[in-house]
C-alpha positions in Angstrom: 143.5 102.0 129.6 146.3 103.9 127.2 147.0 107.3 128.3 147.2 109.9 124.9 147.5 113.2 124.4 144.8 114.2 121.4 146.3 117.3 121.2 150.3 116.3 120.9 151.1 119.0 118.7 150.6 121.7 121.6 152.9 120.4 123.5 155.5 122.8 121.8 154.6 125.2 124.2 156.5 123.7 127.0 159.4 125.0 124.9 158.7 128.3 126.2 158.0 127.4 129.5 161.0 125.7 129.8 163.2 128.9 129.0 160.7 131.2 131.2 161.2 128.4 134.1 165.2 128.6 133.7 165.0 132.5 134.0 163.3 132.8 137.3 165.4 130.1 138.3 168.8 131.8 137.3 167.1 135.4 138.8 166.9 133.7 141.7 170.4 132.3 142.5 171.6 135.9 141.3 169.8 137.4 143.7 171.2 134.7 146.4 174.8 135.7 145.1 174.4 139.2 145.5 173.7 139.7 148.9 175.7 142.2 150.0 173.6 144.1 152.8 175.3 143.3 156.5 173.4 141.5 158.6 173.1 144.4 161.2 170.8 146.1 158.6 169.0 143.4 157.5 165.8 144.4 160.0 166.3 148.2 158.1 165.7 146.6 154.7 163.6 143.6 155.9 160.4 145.5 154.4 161.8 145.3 151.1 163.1 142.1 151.0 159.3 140.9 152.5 157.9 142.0 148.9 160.8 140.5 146.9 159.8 137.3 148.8 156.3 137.1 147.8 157.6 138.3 143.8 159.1 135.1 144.4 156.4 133.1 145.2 154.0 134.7 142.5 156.4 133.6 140.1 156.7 130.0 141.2 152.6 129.8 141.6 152.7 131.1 137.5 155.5 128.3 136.8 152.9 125.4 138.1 149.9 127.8 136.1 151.0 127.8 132.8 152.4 124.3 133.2 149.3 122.5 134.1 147.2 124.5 131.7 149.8 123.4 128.8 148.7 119.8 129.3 145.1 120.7 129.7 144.9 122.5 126.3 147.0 119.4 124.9 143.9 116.8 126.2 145.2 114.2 128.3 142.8 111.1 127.3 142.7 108.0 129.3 139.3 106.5 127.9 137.3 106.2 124.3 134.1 106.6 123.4 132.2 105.5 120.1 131.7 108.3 117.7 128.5 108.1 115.5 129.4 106.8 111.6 126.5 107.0 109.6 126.4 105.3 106.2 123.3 105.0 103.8 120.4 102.9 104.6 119.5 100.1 102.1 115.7 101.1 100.1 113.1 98.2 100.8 110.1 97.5 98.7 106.9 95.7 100.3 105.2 93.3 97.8 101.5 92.5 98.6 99.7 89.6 97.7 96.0 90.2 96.1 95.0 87.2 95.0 91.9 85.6 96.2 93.6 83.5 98.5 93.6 85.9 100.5 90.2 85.5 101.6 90.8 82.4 102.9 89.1 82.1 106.6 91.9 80.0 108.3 93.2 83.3 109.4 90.1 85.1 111.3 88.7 87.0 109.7 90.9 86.4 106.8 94.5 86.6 105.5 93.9 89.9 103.8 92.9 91.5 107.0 95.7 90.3 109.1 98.3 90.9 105.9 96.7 94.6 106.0 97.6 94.8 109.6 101.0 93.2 109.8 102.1 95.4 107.1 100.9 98.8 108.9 103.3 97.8 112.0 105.8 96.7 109.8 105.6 100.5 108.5 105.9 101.7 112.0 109.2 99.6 112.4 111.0 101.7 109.0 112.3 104.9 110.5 114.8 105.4 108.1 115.4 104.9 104.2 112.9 104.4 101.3 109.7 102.2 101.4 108.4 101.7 98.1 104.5 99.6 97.7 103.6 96.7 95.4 101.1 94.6 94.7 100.2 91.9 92.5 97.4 89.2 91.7 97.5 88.0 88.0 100.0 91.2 87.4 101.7 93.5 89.2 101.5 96.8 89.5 103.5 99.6 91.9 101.3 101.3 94.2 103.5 103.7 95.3 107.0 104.6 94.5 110.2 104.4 96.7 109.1 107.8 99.7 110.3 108.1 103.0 107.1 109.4 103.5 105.4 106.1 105.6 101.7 108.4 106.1 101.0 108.0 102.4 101.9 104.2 102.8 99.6 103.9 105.6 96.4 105.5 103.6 97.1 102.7 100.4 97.4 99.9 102.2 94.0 99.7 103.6 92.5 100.2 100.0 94.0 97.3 98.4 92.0 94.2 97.8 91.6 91.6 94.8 88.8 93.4 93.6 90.4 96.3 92.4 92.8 94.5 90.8 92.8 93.9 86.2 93.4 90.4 86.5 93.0 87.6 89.0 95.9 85.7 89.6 98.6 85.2 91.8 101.5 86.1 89.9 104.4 86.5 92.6 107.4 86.3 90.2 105.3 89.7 88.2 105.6 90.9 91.8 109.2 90.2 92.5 110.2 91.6 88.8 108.4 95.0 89.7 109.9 95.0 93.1 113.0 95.1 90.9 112.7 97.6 88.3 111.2 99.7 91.3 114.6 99.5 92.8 116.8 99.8 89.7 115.2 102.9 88.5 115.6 104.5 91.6 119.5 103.5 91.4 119.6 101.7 94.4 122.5 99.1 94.3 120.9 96.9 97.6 118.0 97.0 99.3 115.3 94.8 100.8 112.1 93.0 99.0 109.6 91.9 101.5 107.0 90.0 100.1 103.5 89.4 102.2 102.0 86.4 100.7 100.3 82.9 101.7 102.2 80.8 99.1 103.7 80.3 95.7 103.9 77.2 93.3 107.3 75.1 92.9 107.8 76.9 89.4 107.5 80.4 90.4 109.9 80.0 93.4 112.1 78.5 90.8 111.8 81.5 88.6 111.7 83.9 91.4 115.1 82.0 92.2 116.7 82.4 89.2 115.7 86.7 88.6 117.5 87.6 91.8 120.4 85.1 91.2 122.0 88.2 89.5 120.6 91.1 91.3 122.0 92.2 94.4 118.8 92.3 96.4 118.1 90.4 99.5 114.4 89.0 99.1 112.3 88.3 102.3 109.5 86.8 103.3 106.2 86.8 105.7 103.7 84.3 105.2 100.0 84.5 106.2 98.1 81.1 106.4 98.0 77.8 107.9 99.0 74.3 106.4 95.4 72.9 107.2 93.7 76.0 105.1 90.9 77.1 104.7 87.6 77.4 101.7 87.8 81.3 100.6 84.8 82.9 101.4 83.9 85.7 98.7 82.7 89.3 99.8 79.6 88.9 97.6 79.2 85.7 99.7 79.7 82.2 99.0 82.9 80.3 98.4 85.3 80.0 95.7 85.4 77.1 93.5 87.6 75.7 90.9 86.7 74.7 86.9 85.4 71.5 88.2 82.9 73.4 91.0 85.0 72.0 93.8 85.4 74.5 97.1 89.0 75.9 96.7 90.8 75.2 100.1 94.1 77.1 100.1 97.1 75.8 102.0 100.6 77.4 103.1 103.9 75.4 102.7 106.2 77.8 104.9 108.9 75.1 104.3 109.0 76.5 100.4 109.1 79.9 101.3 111.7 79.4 103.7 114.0 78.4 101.8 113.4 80.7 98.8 114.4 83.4 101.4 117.1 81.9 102.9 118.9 81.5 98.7 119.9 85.4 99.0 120.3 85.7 103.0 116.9 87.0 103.1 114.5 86.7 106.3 111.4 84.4 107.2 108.9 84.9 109.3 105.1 83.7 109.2 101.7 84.6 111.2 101.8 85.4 115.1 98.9 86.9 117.1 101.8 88.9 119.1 104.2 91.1 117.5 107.2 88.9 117.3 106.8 88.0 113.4 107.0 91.7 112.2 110.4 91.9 114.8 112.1 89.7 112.3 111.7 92.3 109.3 112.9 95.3 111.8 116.3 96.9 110.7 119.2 96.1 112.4 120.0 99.8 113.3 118.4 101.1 116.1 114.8 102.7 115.4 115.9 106.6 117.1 119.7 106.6 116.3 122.0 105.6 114.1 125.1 105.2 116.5 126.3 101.6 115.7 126.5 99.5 118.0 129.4 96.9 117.4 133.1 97.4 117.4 133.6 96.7 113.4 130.8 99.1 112.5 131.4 102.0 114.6 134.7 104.8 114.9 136.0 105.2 118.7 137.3 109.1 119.8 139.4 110.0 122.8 137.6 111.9 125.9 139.4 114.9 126.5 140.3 115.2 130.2 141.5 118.2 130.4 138.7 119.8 131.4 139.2 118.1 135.1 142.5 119.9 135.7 140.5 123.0 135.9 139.4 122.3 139.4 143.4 122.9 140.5 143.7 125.7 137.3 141.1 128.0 138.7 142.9 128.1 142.3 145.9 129.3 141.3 144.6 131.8 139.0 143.0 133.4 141.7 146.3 133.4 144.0 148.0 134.6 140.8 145.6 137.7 140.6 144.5 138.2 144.5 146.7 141.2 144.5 145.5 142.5 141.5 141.8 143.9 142.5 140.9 144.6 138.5 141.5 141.0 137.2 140.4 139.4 140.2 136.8 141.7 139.7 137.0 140.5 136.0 137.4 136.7 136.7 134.7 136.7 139.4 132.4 138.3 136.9 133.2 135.7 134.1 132.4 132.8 135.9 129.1 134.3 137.5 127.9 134.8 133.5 125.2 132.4 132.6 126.0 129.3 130.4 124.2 129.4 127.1 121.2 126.6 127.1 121.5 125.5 130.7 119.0 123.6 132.4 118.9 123.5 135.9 117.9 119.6 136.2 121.3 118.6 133.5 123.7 119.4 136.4 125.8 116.8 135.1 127.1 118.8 131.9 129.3 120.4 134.4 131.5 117.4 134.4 131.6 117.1 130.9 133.1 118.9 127.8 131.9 120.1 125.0 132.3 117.6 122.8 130.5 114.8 125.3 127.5 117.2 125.5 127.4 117.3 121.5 127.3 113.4 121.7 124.6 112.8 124.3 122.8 115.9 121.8 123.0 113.5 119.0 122.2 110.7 120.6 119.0 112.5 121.4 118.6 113.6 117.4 119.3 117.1 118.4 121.7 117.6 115.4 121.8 121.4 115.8 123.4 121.2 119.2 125.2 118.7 118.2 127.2 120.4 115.6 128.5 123.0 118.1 131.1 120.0 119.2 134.7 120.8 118.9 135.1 117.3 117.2 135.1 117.5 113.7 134.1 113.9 113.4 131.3 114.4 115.8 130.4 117.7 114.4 130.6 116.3 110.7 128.4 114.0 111.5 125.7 116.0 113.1 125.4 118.1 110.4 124.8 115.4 108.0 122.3 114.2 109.6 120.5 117.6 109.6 120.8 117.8 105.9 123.6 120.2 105.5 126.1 117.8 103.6 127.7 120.9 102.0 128.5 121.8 105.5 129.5 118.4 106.6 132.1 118.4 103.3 133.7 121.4 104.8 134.0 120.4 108.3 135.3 116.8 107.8 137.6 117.8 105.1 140.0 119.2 107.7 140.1 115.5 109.5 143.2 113.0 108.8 141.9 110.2 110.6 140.2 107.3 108.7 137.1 107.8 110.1 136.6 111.3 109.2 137.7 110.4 105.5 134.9 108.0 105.6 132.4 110.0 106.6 133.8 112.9 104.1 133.0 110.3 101.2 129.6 109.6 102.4 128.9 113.2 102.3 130.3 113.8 98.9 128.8 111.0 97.7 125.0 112.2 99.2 125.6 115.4 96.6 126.3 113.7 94.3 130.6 114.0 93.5 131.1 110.7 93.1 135.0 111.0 91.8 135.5 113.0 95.1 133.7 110.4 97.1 135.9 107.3 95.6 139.1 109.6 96.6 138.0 110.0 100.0 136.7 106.4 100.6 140.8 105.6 98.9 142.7 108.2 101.5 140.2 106.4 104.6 141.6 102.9 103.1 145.1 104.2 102.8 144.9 104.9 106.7 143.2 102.1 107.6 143.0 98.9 105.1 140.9 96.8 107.2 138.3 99.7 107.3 135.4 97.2 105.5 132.6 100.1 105.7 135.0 102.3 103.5 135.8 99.1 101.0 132.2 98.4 100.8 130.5 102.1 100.2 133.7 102.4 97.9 132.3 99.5 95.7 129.3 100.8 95.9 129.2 104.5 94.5 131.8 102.7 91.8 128.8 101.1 90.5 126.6 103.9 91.1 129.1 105.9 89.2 129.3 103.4 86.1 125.1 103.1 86.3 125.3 106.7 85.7 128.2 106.9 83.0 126.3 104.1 80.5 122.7 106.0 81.1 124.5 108.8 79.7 125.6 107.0 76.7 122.1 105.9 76.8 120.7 109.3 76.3 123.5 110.5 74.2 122.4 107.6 71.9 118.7 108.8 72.2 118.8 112.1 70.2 120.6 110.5 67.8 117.6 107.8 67.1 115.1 110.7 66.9 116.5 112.8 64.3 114.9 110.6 61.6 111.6 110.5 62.8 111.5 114.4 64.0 112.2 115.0 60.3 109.0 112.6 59.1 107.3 114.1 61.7 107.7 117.5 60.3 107.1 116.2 57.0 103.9 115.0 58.3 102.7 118.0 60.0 103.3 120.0 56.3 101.0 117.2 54.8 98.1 117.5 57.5 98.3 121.6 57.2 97.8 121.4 53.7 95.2 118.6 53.8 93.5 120.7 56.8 93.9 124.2 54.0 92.3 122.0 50.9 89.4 120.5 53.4 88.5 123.9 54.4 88.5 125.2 50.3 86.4 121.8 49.8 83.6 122.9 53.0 81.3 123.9 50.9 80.9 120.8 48.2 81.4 118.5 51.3 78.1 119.5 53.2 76.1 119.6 49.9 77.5 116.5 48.7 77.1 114.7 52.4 73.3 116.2 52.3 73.3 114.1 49.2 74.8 110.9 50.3 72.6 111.3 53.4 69.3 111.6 51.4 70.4 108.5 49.4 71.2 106.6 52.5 67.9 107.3 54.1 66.2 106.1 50.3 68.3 103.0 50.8 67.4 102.2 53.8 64.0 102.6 53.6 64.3 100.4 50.4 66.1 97.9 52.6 63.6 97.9 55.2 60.7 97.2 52.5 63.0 94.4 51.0 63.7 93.2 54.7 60.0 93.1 55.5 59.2 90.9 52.1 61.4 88.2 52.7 60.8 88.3 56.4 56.9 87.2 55.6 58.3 85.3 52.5 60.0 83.1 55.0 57.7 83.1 57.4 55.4 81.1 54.6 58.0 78.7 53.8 58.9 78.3 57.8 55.6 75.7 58.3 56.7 73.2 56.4 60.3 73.4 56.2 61.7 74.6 59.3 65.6 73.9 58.2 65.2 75.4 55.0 63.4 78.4 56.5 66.3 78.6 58.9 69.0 78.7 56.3 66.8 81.0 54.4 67.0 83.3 56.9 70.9 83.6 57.6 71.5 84.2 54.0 69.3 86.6 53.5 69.8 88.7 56.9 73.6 88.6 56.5 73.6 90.5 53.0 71.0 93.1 54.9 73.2 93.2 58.3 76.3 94.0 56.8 74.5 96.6 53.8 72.9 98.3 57.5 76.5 98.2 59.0 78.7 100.1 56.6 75.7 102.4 55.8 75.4 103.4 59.7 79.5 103.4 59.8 79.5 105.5 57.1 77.0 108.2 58.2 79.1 108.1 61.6 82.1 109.3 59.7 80.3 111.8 57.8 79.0 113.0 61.0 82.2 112.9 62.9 84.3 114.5 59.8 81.6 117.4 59.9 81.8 117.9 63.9 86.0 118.2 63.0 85.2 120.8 60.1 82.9 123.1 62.3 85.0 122.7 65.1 88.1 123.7 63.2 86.2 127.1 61.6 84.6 128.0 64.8 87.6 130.3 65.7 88.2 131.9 62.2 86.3 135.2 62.4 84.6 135.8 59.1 85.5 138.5 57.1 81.7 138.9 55.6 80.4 138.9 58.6 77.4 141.5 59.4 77.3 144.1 62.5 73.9 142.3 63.0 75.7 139.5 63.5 78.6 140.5 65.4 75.7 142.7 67.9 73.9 139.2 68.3 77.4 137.2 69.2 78.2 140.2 71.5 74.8 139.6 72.9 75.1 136.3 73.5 78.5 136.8 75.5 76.9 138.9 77.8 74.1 136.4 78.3 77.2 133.8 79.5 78.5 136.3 81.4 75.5 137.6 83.2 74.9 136.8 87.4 73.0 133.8 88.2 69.6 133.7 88.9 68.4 132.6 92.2 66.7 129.4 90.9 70.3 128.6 88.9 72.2 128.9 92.2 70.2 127.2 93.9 70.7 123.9 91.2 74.4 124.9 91.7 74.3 124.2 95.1 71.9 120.6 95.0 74.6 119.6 92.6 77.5 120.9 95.1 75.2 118.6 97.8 75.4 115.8 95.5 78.8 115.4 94.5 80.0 115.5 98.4 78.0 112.5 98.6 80.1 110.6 95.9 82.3 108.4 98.3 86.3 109.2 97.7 87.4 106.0 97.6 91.0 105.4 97.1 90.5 102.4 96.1 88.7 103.6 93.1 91.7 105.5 92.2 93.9 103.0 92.4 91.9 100.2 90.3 91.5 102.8 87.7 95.3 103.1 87.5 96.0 99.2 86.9 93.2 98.7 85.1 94.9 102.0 82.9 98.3 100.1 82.8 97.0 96.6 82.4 95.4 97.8 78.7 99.2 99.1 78.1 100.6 95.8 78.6 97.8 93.6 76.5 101.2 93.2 74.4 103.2 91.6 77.4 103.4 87.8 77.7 103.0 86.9 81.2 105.2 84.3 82.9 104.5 81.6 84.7 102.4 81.9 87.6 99.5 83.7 86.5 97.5 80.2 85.0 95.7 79.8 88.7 92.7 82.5 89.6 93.1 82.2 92.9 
């Protein structure tokens, strides 16, 4: 217990009590001096000297007033109190395994099922921060970005099987890599990767090893299975076997994936029919505040007590006053006036001040009251976690401690002034050099800041690369406008001449087909008695034929398509030749488009309406459709290791 004033610097007004004090006290001996009535007329003037008595009195009741309410205002403290500091909360990224392992039965019904559960009530557990989705089978694809929004999480997760996915596989270190770049783009500089799986080789937790050697985040692991296994029983039905047609029997070695997640300080957990597995992965902040709870992480404030000394202030103010029937009406009145947001059931806010109220407020995530505290740590704080970190600059910019510097930086660091952020974090330092929160966030928006500074030599860089090719690129466009201007000077010769060329195909072909029919019968005559010959025969005639038949058929498609372009292109050019016969029919034609539906046309509307609410919407559809999308972009990409097994 160490008693402190919070306010010391009000103390100054015991200056002027202190000369008010020795006033009445030299008006008093005066008056002592100067008696100079007899005493035979002391009972003539006794009346008098009755009221200079109690003037007396009233003035010593004011001394013991004023003093007392000097301290109060200066907040005698006698006790401390944690003070919420928030920081920011490290980004996570689940990584799902969908390889057909998962199927395995050893797990009932399987491992996916159970992974698809475990996963939804590890989503429950992630009140705070970003969650971002990946999963992976023979590559890995992200599912959905870093969100705080957990609901679109939980309507993904339950659409993911191997099916959907390009390639089978089980790919982890793909997984891990995406994890990465999921986290990197979004500029997080830590974070969590949590990887749901039932195994991985001895060479992919060596690679795995040596990709997050240099990053710096923690991986973590929850593994589905048991070390007897189990054969993988296929949706279509029947089991999975391997090249040789042996059943594939799936095995988990939890010792391997231990220890790949203990490399990085990461955390291990496998399957549990009770909820204690998923506990393991749960943050280490509480789920409905962020108040931290141990010493190190977590500022302490002084309680103001001098809100108690109120219960001998208000007694003397009304002795002060009891002659004084206007003040006396006016303080009555005051303290009758209902409080602003009383309950009648919180009758224990009476013993406590404003700022004690704003704590148990916050405590309760009711930021808005909160921020009504006198505290501007407390306050600060409150309104930062409502959102308003402008307002949060402004309030703990008039703090000195090294708390409220701290807090000051993670504001200004949350819009983005990273320089101001750095100085604040330095001044918190300054005050307090064993402050490890402010060292650490310190380090951190110093590499966010020089992340940001070589992306914007990176895109300074950019424009420069594209110069050249926006000038070929222009070049190019002038080429394909004039080639586009000669081909519609040449329309004319082009559809006679490709009538002509399509006439003379046809002639071909039918000559062709004659030929082809010849040395089809011609063969068939040689094929009784010499069936090798008649074979070879065969293949060198039909080749010559087959690849004649090819690039005539290729050719006409070209014509065609090269036409469809040209009609296409002069469908919007009005023609200046054009007849009012002509233009009447197009006009008439418009207002056939344009005219109501018939009954019998609605009603087709509406059986097709009927029909396409019957098309299932699948998410899963989606989703396959997207990496199958991105898997023909990567065709290019040389897969590592880890990707050889299809299971």
């Amino acid at each position: 217990m160490e008693f402190e004033f919070i306010r010391p610097h009000l103390l100054w007004l015991l200056i002027p009590w202190m000369i008010y004090s020795a006033l009445q006290w030299s008006k008093k001996s005066n008056q002592k001096s100067a008696q100079l009535i007899a005493p035979h007329l002391m009972k003539v003037v006794m009346g008098a000297d009755g009221q200079k008595h109690q003037k007396q009195s009233n003035s010593w009741l004011g001394i013991v007033f004023f003093l007392l309410a000097i301290i109060a205002v200066a907040g005698p403290s006698i006790e401390k109190q944690e003070v919420p500091v928030f920081k920011t909360q490290a980004p996570r990224v689940l990584v799902l395994d969908m390889s057909y392992s998962m199927y395995s039965t050893d797990l009932a019904p399987n491992r996916l099922t159970q992974a698809r559960f475990k996963t939804l009530d590890m989503l429950k557990q992630f009140k705070e921060g970003e969650t971002g989705l990946v999963a992976y089978a023979g590559d890995a694809f992200t599912v959905s970005p870093l969100t705080t929004d957990v609901t679109t999480l939980e309507n993904l997760i339950p659409s993911l099987r191997p099916e959907i996915m390009p390639s089978k596989g089980s790919n982890v270190y793909a997984g891990i890599e995406e994890a990465v770049s999921l986290l990197t783009g979004a500029s997080a500089t830590y974070g969590d990767i949590i990887l749901v799986t039932d195994g991985l080789e001895q060479e992919d937790a060596e690679d795995v090893q040596k990709l997050l050697s240099d990053s710096p985040f923690k991986l973590s692991i929850y593994a589905l299975g048991t070390a007897q296994g189990a054969p993988i029983k296929l949706p279509e039905g029947g089991f999975l076997k391997d090249q040789y047609g042996q059943i594939v029997v799936p095995k988990l070695f939890p010792t391997r994936l231990e220890k790949l997640a203990k490399v990085k300080g990461g955390k291990f957990a496998s399957y549990t029919a009770d909820s204690s597995d998923i506990e393991t992965f749960k943050p280490n902040l509480g789920a409905n505040t962020s108040v931290l709870k141990r010493d190190q992480e977590s500022a302490k404030w002084r309680v103001d007590a001098g809100i108690y000394l109120l219960i001998v202030l208000i007694p003397l103010a009304l002795l002060l006053v009891r002659n004084h029937a206007v003040m006396l009406s006016a303080l009555v009145v005051f303290t009758m006036l209902p409080q602003q947001k009383a309950l009648a059931n919180e009758w224990t806010q009476w013993f406590k001040n404003s700022d004690q109220n704003a704590l148990q407020a916050y405590q309760n995530e009711a930021f808005d009251e909160a921020a009504l505290a006198d505290n501007p740590v407390l306050k600060g704080a409150a309104l930062y976690k409502a959102g308003d970190y402008e307002g949060a600059v402004k309030t703990l910019e008039q703090t000195s401690s090294a708390e409220g510097q701290y807090n000051l930086g993670n504001a200004l660091a949350q819009l983005g002034k990273l320089d101001d952020a750095i100085t604040a974090y330095e001044k918190a330092l300054s005050l307090d050099p064993e402050f490890t929160q402010a060292k650490d966030n310190k380090a951190l928006v110093e590499a966010l800041k020089d992340q940001q500074e070589q992306q914007n030599q990176q895109d300074q860089q950019d424009p420069q690369d594209q110069q050249d090719p926006q000038g070929q690129q222009d070049q190019q466009d002038q080429q394909d406008q004039q080639g586009q201007q000669d081909q519609q000077g040449q329309q004319g010769q082009q559809d006679q001449q490709g009538q002509q060329d399509q006439q003379s195909q046809q002639d071909q072909q039918s000559q062709q087909d004659q030929q082809g029919q010849q040395d089809q019968q011609s063969q068939q005559d040689q094929q009784g008695q010499n069936p090798q010959a008649g074979s070879e025969s065969e293949q060198n005639n039909n080749e010559p034929e087959l690849d004649a038949a090819r690039q005539d058929q290729q050719a006409a498609d070209e014509q065609t398509q090269e036409q469809k372009q040209q009609q296409a292109q002069a469908a919007p050019m009005p023609d200046p030749e054009q007849s009012p016969q002509d233009e009447e029919k197009a006009q008439a034609a418009m207002m056939q488009d344009s005219r109501p539906l018939t009954p019998e046309e609605i009603e087709k509307a509406q059986q097709l309406n009927q029909l396409l609410r019957k098309v299932p919407d699948d998410p899963a559809i989606l989703l396959r459709n997207k990496m199958q999308l991105e898997a023909q972009q990567r065709k290019q990409r040389r897969l590592p290791r880890g990707a050889e097994k299809s299971w």
